[in-house]
N, C-alpha and C positions, 0 to 999 in steps of 0.2 A: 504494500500500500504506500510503504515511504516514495518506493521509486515510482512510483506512478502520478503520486500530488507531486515529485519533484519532476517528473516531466511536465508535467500542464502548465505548471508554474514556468519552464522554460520556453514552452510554445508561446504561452501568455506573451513572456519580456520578448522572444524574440520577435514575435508578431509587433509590438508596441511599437521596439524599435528599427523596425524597418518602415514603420511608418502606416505600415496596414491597418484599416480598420475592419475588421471583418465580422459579421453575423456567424459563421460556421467556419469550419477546422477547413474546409477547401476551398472557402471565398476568396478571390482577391483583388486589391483596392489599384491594383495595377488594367490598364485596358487590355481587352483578349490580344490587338496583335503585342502588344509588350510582353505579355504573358507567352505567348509563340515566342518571342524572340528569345526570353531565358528560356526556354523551355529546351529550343532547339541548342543553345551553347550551352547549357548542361548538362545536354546527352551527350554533345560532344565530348567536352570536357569527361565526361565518366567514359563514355568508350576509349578515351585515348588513356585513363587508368587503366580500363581493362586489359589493355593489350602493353602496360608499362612493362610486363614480367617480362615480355618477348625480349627485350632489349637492357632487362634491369637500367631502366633509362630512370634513376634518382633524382638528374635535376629536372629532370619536369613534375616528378613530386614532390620536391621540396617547393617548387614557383605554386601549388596546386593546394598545399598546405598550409591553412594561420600558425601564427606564431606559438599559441598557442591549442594546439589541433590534439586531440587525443582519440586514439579508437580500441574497440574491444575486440580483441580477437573471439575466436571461437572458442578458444577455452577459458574465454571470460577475465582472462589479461587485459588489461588497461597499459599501453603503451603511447608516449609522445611519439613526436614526428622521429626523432632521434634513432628508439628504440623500433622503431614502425619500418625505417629505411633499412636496419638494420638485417631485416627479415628477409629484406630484396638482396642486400648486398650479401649477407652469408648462405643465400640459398645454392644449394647443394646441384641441385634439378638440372635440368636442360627443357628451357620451355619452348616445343618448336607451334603450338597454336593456343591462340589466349583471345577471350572476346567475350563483350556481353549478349546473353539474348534475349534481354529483358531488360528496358529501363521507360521509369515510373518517373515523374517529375510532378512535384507541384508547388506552384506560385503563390507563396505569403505575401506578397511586397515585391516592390523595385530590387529589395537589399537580402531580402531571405525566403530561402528554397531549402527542398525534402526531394533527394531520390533516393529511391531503390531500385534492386534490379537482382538479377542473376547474373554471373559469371563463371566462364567455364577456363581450366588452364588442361593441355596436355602437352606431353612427352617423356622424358626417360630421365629414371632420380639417376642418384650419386653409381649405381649398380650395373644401371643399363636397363634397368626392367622401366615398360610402360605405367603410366600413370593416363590417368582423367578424372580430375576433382570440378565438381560443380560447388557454387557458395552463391549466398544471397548477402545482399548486403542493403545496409542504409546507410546515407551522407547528409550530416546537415550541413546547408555552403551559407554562407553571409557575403556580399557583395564591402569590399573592404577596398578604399582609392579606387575603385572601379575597377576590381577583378574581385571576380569568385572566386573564393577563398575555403575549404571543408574548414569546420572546426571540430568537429566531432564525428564518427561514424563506427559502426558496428559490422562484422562479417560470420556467418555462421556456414558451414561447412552441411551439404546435401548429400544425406544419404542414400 
């Protein structure tokens, strides 16, 4: 129950402050084509995460990441950006396909957005043997100098 009032509570401030005034949890005080325009460089922006692993390409996560960005992994790890890049750069793997097939956007404000989605990675760990992990995730982004910015997001691992 704690994590639940303390999510609403965050919906609440972030909605405030991005300026939204909204009736319901997917109204937005931005107009439909504004609303299309983040929409469409959100998904961007999250497919070109998805496919970061191909290339362990870090500096476009760090530019994709606030300052203060935390996310949960699937085992329920709380990691900064630090500990997060980390993940990318000791990975073991060989990723030769990585992409999402599923992304969810939606429009609080000018300044703050909610995706989800699915993502899939495959190829061959540390051994040589094949892998394919599917995971869903959510990203909250805040518009910060005028870039999207994630500060928080979460990834759970599909069985």
């Amino acid at each position: 129950m704690k994590q639940l009032v303390l999510s609403v509570i965050f919906v609440a401030i972030g909605t405030t402050l991005s300026g939204c005034v909204s009736t319901g949890p997917t109204q937005s005080a931005v107009s439909a084509g504004e609303a299309e325009k983040i929409t469409e460089e959100l998904t961007q922006l999250s497919n070109s995460w998805g496919k970061a692993g191909l290339a362990k390409d870090t500096a476009f996560l760090k530019s994709l990441w606030a300052d203060d960005f935390s996310y949960i992994g699937a085992d329920g790890t709380v990691r900064d950006a630090k500990a997060n890049l980390a993940i990318y750069e000791d990975d073991t793997k060989t990723v030769t396909s990585g992409a999402n097939t599923a992304v969810n956007v939606r429009v609080y404000g000018k300044n703050f957005a909610v995706t989800d989605g699915d993502n899939y990675i495959a190829g061959k760990d540390k051994d040589g043997k094949p892998f394919r992990t599917t995971w869903r995730w959510t990203n909250v982004w805040v518009r910060q100098n005028g870039k999207w910015k994630v500060v928080a997001g979460h990834a759970s691992e599909l069985k």
